[in-house]
Structure formats: structure tokens, C-alpha cells
N, C-alpha and C positions, 0 to 999 in steps of 0.2 A: 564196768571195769575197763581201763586202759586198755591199750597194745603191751603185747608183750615185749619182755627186752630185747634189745636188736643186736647186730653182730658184735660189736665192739660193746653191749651191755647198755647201752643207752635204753631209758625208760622212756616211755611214753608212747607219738606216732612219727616220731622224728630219728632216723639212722645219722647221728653226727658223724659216724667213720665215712661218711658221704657227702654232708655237708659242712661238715664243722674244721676242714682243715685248715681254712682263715679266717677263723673265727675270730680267733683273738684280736689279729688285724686292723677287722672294723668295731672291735666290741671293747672297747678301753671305757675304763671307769670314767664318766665324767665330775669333774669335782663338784661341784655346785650341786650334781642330785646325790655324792657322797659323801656332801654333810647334810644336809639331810637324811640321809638313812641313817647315820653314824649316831647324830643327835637323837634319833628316836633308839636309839638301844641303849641309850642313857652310861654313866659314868659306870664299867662294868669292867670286870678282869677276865672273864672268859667268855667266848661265843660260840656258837655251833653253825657252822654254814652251810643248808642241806640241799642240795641240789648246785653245787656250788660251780661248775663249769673250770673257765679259766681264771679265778679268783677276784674278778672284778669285784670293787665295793669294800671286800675284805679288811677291817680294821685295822691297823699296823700297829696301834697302842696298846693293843691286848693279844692275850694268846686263843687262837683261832684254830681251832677242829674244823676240818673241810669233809663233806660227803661227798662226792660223785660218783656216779654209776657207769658213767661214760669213760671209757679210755682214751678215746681220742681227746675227751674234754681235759683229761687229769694231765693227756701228756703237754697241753699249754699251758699250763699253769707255771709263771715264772719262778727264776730258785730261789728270790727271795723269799717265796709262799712255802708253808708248809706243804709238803705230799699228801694229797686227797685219798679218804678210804675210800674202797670199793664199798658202796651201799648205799638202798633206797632209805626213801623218805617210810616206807611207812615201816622198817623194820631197822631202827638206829642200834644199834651193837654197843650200847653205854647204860649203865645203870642210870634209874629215876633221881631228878634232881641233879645232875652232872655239871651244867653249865648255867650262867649267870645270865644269859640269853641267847637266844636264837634267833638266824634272819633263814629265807628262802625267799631270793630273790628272782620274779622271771620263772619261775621252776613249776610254780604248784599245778598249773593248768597242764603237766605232763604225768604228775602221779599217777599209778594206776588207780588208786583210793583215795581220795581227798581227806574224808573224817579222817582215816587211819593213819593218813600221815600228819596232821595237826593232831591229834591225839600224840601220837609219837611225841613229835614238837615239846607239846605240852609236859610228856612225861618228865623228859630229861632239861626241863628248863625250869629256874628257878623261880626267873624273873620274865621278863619283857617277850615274847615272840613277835618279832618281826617280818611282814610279807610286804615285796615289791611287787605289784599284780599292777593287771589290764581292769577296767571296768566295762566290762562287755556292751552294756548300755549305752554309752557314748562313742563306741568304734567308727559307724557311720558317718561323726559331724569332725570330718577331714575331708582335705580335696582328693586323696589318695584312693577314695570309695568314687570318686566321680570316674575314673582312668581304670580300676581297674577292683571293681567292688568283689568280685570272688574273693580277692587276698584279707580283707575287711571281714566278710560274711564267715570264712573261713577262723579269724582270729576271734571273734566273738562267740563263734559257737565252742573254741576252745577254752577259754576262759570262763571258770564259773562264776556265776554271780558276786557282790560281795555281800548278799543278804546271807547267802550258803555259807561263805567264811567264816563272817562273824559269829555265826551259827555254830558250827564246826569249833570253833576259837574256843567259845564259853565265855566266861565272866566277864571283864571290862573291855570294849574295844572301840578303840578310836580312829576315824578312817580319815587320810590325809592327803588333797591332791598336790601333783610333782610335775611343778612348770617344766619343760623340755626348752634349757637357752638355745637360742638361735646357731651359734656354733657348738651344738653338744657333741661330745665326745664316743659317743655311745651309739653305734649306729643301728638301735631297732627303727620301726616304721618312721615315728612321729621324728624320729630325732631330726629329719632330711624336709620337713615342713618349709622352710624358710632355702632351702636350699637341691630345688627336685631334680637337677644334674643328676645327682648320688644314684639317682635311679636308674640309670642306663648301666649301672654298673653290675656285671652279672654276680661278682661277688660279694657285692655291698649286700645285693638285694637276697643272697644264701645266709649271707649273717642274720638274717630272719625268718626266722624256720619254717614260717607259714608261707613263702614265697615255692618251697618245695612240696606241697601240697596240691595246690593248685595245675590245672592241666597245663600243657607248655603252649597251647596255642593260643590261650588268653594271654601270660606272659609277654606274646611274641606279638601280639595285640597292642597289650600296653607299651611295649620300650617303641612300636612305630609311632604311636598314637602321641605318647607325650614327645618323641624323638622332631614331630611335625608342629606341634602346636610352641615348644619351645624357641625352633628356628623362625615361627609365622610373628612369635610373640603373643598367641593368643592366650599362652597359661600365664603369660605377666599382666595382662592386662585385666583376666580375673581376679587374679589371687597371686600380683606381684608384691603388695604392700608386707608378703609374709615375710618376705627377702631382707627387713630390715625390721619387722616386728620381734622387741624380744626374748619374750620366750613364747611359748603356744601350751595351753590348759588345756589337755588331752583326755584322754581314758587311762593314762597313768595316776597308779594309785600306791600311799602305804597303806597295809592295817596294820594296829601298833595293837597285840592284846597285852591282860593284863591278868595275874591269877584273878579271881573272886574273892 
């Protein structure tokens, strides 16, 4: 089982009344990885978006049900967005069959109960369930585990599998990786590859909730450690060429299921 819910209701091992105040800030939809998600919930009228934060990704062509458990998450949610309910993932407040699909984007690896909340999923979804996940397998192959491998070890051991997912999922599912462009919009770990500035940045690096995990003296480790090699020029000279590489094949992933 998870952590319990936290002051402001947030699920998982993450207090967003803590860290989520600029979230929104550095956390904008990037276009490019939202059509692709958009294209994997296929031509649909209605979606369900459960763990939905500040409504990033969110469809604008169809009418969209938001979850969040989080207050602080609900209160960025811009006014063009619909008002997010209060509620987890593994106990949706909608009758079976309700929506035409479902996305949870970034979210799952915070559930208390993983099956129960894809079951959930599953129940009140017609068609398509859509997940934006990490693949925990691949966390390590970034430069970002050379500087400061606790924040990495940390996201890997948060993220389940995608064998477990699929599992979890049932019947057809199709697992799809999600190039991060060189200027992504979107600032989790991967998105700052081609650009490690971003990392000196205390509040870029809270937009990534595994960053508040980690003890501070690592932290205060890594922003001297990259803070010297950037001025020396030694992190260009390893792994300058990312700086104009453009996109980077990460541990981001969809899985797209499908009834049976």
C-alpha cells in the first residue's frame, strides 16, 4: 500500500501543499507529446482524467471529467478547464461504462493500489484506457544518474513496471515510447536533457516530485557539482552534443489498452 493522503489530500508519497505551488509554472503541456497522447484516445466524445493535477494534456475537443485528490493541484487548474473532483483513482464516484476513455497521465506510480485503480479505469471506461508512465528499466541510461543517481534510483523504484501494467490493464495493450523535443514544454527530469541550466533551478527541479524525496545534502551536491563542470565546460564536452540533439528516447512511455 501507498502513503496515506496528505494535508491538502494529495495521494501517494508526495505533499503537493509543499511542493506543488509552481507547479503549473514549469509543468505546461508540451504540444508535440500532446498529440500524441490525444491520438492514442482515438476520435472520442468523452474522457475521464484521473489523477489529473493542473489539467495538462487535457483534451479541448471533447468534454473531460477531471479527478484530483489534491487541492493545491485542483486550485491551478486554469478557468478554461473544468473544476476537478475530489477523488482517488482507485474509488471513481461514476457508474460502469460512463466515459468513452480514460487517460492517467504521470499519476499511477502515486496510487495507493495500482490493480484497483486500473480496475477502477477499466470499470467506467468504454473504450481506450490511457497511461503516461516512466519505464523504470531505462531510468539509469541519462546523464542525470551520473550527477546525482539518488533522484533516478528514487524514480525507478517509484514507477511500476510496465509488465505489472499491462497485467493490471487486461486484454489488448500496446506500449508506445514518447520522444521528449529538445525544447519540451514540460519540465519533468528528461525534458532538461539537451538543456542542464534548468537544473540549478530550485523550483524547476520541485516540479519533479522525486527531487523532494531525496536527502538535501545530495541535492546541495549536485547543483555545486553540475554548477562547476558547466562553468569548466566539462559537461559540454561529454554530453554537449545533447544541446542541439533533437529529441532524447527516454523511460517515457504510453500504454494504450484495449477492452478484450
Amino acid at each position: 500500500m501507498g502513503e496515506p493522503q496528505r494535508t491538502d489530500g494529495s495521494a501517494g508519497d508526495v505533499d503537493y501543499a509543499k511542493i506543488g505551488g509552481t507547479y503549473s509554472r514549469y509543468r505546461q503541456p508540451d504540444p508535440i507529446i500532446a498529440a500524441q497522447i490525444h491520438r492514442s484516445l482515438g476520435d472520442v466524445k468523452t474522457v475521464l482524467n484521473v489523477g489529473a493535477g493542473a489539467g495538462s494534456y487535457e483534451p479541448t475537443q471533447c468534454e473531460v471529467t477531471a479527478v484530483e485528490p489534491s487541492a493545491s493541484m485542483r486550485a491551478q487548474r486554469p478557468a478554461h478547464l473544468a473544476m476537478a473532483i475530489d477523488a482517488v483513482a482507485e474509488d471513481l464516484p461514476f457508474e460502469d461504462n460512463s466515459f468513452d476513455a480514460s487517460m492517467a497521465l504521470v499519476t499511477a506510480h502515486q496510487w495507493s493500489d495500482l490493480e484497483a485503480g486500473l480496475s477502477e479505469m477499466r470499470r467506467v471506461t468504454r473504450g481506450r484506457v490511457v497511461l503516461l508512465v516512466c519505464d523504470p528499466a531505462l531510468m539509469m541510461d541519462y546523464w542525470l544518474a551520473d550527477y546525482i543517481p539518488e533522484v533516478r534510483e528514487v524514480e525507478a523504484k517509484r514507477f511500476p513496471p510496465i509488465r505489472r501494467i499491462k497485467a493490471a490493464l487486461g486484454g489488448h495493450v500496446d506500449v508506445e515510447g514518447v520522444p521528449v523535443p529538445l525544447e519540451c514544454q514540460d519540465g519533468f527530469n528528461e525534458a532538461y536533457y539537451g538543456r542542464p541550466e534548468a537544473f540549478l533551478n530550485k523550483e524547476a527541479r520541485l516540479a519533479c516530485s522525486s527531487w523532494s524525496l531525496v536527502p538535501s545534502a545530495a541535492v546541495e551536491r549536485f547543483v555545486s557539482k553540475l554548477s562547476r563542470d558547466l562553468e569548466s565546460g566539462r559537461w559540454d564536452e561529454k554530453y554537449g552534443h545533447l544541446r542541439s540533439q533533437p529529441f532524447f528516447d527516454g523511460p517515457l512511455r504510453l500504454v494504450i489498452g484495449t477492452s478484450a
